[in-house]
N, C-alpha and C positions, 0 to 999 in steps of 0.2 A: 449074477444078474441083479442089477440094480432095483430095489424096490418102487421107486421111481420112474424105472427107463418108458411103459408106454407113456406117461403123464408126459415126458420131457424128449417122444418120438412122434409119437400118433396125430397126426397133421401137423406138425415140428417142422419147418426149414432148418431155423437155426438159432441156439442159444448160446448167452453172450451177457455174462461169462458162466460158462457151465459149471469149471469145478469151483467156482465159488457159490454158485446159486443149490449144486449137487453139496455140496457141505454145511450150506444156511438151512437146505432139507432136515439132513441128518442131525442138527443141532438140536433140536426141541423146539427152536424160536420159532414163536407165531410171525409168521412174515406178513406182510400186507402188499395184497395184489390187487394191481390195477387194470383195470380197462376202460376205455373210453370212446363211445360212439358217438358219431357226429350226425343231427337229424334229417337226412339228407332226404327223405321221405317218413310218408307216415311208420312207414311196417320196417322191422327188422326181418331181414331174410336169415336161410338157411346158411350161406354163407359166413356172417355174421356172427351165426349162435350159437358155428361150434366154437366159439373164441369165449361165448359165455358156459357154452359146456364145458371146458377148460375150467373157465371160473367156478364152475361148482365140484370140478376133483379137487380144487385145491380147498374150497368152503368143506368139503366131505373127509377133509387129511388136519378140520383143525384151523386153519388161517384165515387170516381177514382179507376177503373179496371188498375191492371199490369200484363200485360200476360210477360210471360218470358218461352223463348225456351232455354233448359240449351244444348246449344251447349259444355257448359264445363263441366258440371255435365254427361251429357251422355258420355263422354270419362271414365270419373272415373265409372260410372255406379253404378248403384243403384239394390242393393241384398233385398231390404224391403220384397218382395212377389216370392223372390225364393227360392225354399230348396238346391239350387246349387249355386257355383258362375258363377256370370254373367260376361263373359269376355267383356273386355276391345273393345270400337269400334276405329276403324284407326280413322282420323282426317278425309278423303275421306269418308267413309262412312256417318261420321258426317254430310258434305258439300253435299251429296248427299241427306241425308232424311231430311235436314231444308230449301230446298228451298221454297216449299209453303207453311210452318209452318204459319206465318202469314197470307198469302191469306184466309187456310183453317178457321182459327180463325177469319176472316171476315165476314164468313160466317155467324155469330153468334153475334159477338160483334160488334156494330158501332169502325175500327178502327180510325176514326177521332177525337173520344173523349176516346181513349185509350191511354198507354202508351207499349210500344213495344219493349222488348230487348232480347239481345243472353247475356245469363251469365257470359260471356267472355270475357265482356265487362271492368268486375270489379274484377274475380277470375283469371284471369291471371296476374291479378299487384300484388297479395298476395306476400309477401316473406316470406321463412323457418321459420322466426320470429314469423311474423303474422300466421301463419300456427300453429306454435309453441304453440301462447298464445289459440288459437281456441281447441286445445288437452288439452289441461289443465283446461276445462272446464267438462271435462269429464271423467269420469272413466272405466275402461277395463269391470266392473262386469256391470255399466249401460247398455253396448254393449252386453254384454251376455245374461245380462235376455230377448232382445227380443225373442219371441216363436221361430222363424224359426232359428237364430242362434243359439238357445240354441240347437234347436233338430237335426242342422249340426254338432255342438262339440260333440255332445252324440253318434252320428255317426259315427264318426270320418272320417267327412267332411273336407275337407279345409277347411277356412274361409282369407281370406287374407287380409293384414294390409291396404292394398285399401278401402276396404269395409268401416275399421275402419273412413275414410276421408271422406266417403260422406255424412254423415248428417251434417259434419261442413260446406261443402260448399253450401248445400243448403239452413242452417241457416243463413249463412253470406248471403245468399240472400235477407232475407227479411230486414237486416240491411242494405245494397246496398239501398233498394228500401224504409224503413221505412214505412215495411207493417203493417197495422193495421189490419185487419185479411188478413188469408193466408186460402186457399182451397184446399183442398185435400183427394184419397182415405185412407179408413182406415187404410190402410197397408204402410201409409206412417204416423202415426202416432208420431214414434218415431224421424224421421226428421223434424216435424212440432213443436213438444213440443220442438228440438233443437234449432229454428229460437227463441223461447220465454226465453233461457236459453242463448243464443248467443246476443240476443239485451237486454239485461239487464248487458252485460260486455261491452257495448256498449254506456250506459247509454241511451238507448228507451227503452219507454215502450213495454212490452211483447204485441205480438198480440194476437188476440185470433183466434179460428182454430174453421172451421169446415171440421170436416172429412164427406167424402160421401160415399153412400152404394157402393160396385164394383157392377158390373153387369157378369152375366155368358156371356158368347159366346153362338155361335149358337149351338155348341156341348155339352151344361150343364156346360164345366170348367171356370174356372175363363176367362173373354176375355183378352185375350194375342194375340199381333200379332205375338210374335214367335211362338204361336201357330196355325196359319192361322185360330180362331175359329170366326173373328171377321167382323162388319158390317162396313164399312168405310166412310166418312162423303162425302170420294170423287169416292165411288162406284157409278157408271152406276146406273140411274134408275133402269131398269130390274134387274140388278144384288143383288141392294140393296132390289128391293120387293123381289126375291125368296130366298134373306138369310134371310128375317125375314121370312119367311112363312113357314122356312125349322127348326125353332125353337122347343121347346119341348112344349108342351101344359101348361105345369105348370110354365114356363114362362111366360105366356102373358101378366099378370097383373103387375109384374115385369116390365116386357120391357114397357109400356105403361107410370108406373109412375116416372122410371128412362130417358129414352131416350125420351119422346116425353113430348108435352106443354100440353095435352089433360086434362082438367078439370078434379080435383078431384073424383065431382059429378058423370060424368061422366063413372070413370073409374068403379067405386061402380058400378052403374050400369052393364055394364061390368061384373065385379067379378061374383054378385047378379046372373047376367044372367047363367054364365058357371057353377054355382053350382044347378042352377034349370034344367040344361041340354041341355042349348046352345050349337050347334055344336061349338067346338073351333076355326075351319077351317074359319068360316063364322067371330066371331070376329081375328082372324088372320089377314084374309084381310082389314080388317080398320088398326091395329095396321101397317103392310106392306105400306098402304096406307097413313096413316099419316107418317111417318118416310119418304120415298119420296117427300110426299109435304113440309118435313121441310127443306130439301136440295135441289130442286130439282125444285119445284110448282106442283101448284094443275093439270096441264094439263099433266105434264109427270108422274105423281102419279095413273092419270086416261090410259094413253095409257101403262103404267107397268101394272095397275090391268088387263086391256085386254089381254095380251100379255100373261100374266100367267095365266087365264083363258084357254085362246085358244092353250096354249103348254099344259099345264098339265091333264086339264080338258076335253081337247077334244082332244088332241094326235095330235096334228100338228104341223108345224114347225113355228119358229116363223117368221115376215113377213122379216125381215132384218137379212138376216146369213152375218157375214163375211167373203170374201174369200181369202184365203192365199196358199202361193208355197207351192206345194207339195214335201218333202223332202225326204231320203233315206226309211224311213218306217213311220208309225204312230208316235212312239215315238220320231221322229225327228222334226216332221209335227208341235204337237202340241208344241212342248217346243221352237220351233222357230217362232210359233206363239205369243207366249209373254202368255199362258192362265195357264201356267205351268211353274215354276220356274227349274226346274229340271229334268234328266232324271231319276232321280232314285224316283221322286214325280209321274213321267207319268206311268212308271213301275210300283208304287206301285196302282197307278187308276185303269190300267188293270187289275191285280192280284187280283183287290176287285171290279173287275165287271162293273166298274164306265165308262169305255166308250165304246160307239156305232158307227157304222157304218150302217147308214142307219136302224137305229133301230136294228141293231142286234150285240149282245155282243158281242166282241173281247179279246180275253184271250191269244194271242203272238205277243209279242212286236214290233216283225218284220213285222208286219203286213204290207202289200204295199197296198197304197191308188190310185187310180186313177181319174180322174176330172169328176167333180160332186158328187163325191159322197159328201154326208154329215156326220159329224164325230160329235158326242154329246159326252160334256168332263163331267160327275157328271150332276148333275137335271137341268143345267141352263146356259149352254156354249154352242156354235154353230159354228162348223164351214162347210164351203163350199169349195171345195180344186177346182184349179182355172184347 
């Protein structure tokens, strides 16, 4: 058994090329590995982090991690896992969801023995030229055959000649950075075989890739934070134990071997258990449990599991509500509390039953709240109106 083998299995789809990247291991060489996220919101999720967990086995075996925030590639945006196009984000937006982009990636990688960049660093010195030579690398029909574009033309989707730019710029990435492997999910596949097609017009050698399994969101879909479906690296304890515990059962094995460090052996165990008919609830709460103590520690892992025991379990409030101004009606209350992005997301809460007043459902928007009462926004929000 290869010393290596869970590093290049344990959320692994597929590497490419193995026994070249299984013998640059065995070498002694310090390789340099790359990853790069794009700031598509503020928070990095769980999803995401096991790609930087990845990145600190290989920072912990000796080699050089290059985390890279594509402040430049997020402008152009990246269509790999949408059946739509992904518009374009403002520059302000960009500047708004890369400020703790590093911090959060701290959390995970030692950034002392990192290297650390915005992609902008190097894709904004490109000229039309270089741009130029980067297309000519590549042919219209390569672009087509990916799945999701092909089944947007068959549709008659847009697809726009934007799209066509972003896997050159994030191949020009790993030429910037002279990655020796690059990391990433599977659905960015065809950007990652570009970085090995782009650094050979470059004269490097081609990196080798390994792509990682996605993970679903709390809702069964793929985790997308346009989707709000997802756990976040920089969610509240509380917050982050009742969105794993609010997962589907058939996840849990999933979510344990993807998102969390928890031994193999262990998780077997696990599996083993809920197939002989372990309540799932009961391993939920370890999986909830671990996941905040990898963010978070082992003591605020232990006062979330209480806190969600003693809201859910036994029907009380939790011990710390927060209290905020009471505004024109409900819908104003919470959206100005910051727990709701929207009034037309707080509207759609009440319509689907999702908030309480004083434990009892409220189904008109106008609702007027008065002080003390307490308002429950979905299974895991609390507020206290002042």
């Amino acid at each position: 058994m290869s010393d290596f083998q869970e590093l290049l299995t344990r959320g692994v789809e597929e590497v490419i090329d193995q026994q070249h990247l299984e013998s640059a291991l065995t070498s002694g060489k310090k390789l340099r590995v790359k990853l790069g996220i794009d700031p598509t919101s503020p928070h990095i999720h769980i999803g995401r982090a096991g790609a930087l967990w990845k990145l600190r086995d290989f920072q912990e075996l000796g080699h050089q991690v290059v985390f890279i925030v594509g402040d430049f590639t997020g402008l152009i945006a990246d269509s790999s896992d949408k059946d739509s196009e992904r518009p374009m984000m403002t520059e302000k937006q960009v500047e708004e969801n890369i400020k703790t982009y590093f911090a959060q990636a701290a959390k995970i990688i030692d950034p002392d023995k990192a290297e650390m960049h915005y992609n902008s660093e190097w894709l904004k010195k490109l000229g039309a030229v270089e741009i130029g030579k980067l297309a000519d690398l590549f042919s219209m029909h390569e672009f087509e055959a990916r799945e999701n574009i092909s089944r947007r033309l068959k549709a008659g989707k847009r697809v726009s000649l934007r799209e066509l730019l972003y896997p050159l710029f994030q191949g020009f990435d790993s030429v910037a950075v002279k990655a020796d492997i690059e990391l990433g999910g599977t659905d960015q596949k065809f950007n990652l075989l570009a970085g090995r097609t782009i650094q050979k017009a470059y004269g490097q050698e081609p990196q080798d890739i390994i792509t990682r399994t996605l993970m679903e969101g709390t809702d069964g879909r793929k985790m997308s934070s346009s989707w709000g479906n997802v756990i976040n690296i920089t969610d509240e304890p509380g917050d982050m134990f009742g969105k794993a515990m609010s997962i589907g059962d058939e996840l849990i094995v999933k979510y344990f071997k993807l998102g969390t460090r928890v031994p193999l052996a262990e998780i077997e165990e696990f599996e083993k258990g809920l197939g002989d008919g372990a309540n799932p609830k009961d391993v939920k709460v370890k999986l909830a449990f671990e996941l905040v103590n990898m963010y978070h520690g082992k003591e605020e892992a232990r006062k979330a599991k209480d806190e969600f025991e003693k809201v859910f379990s036994e029907g009380k409030n939790p011990e710390e509500i927060r209290e905020v101004e009471n505004k024109d009606d409900i819908t104003q209350t919470i959206v100005a509390a910051g727990v709701i992005t929207s009034n037309s997301e707080a509207k759609r809460l009440i319509d689907q039953k999702a908030v309480k007043v004083n434990y009892k459902v409220i189904d008109d928007w106008g609702y007027k709240l008065k002080k003390g009462d307490i308002v429950k926004i979905g299974p895991r929000k609390f507020l206290r109106i002042k």
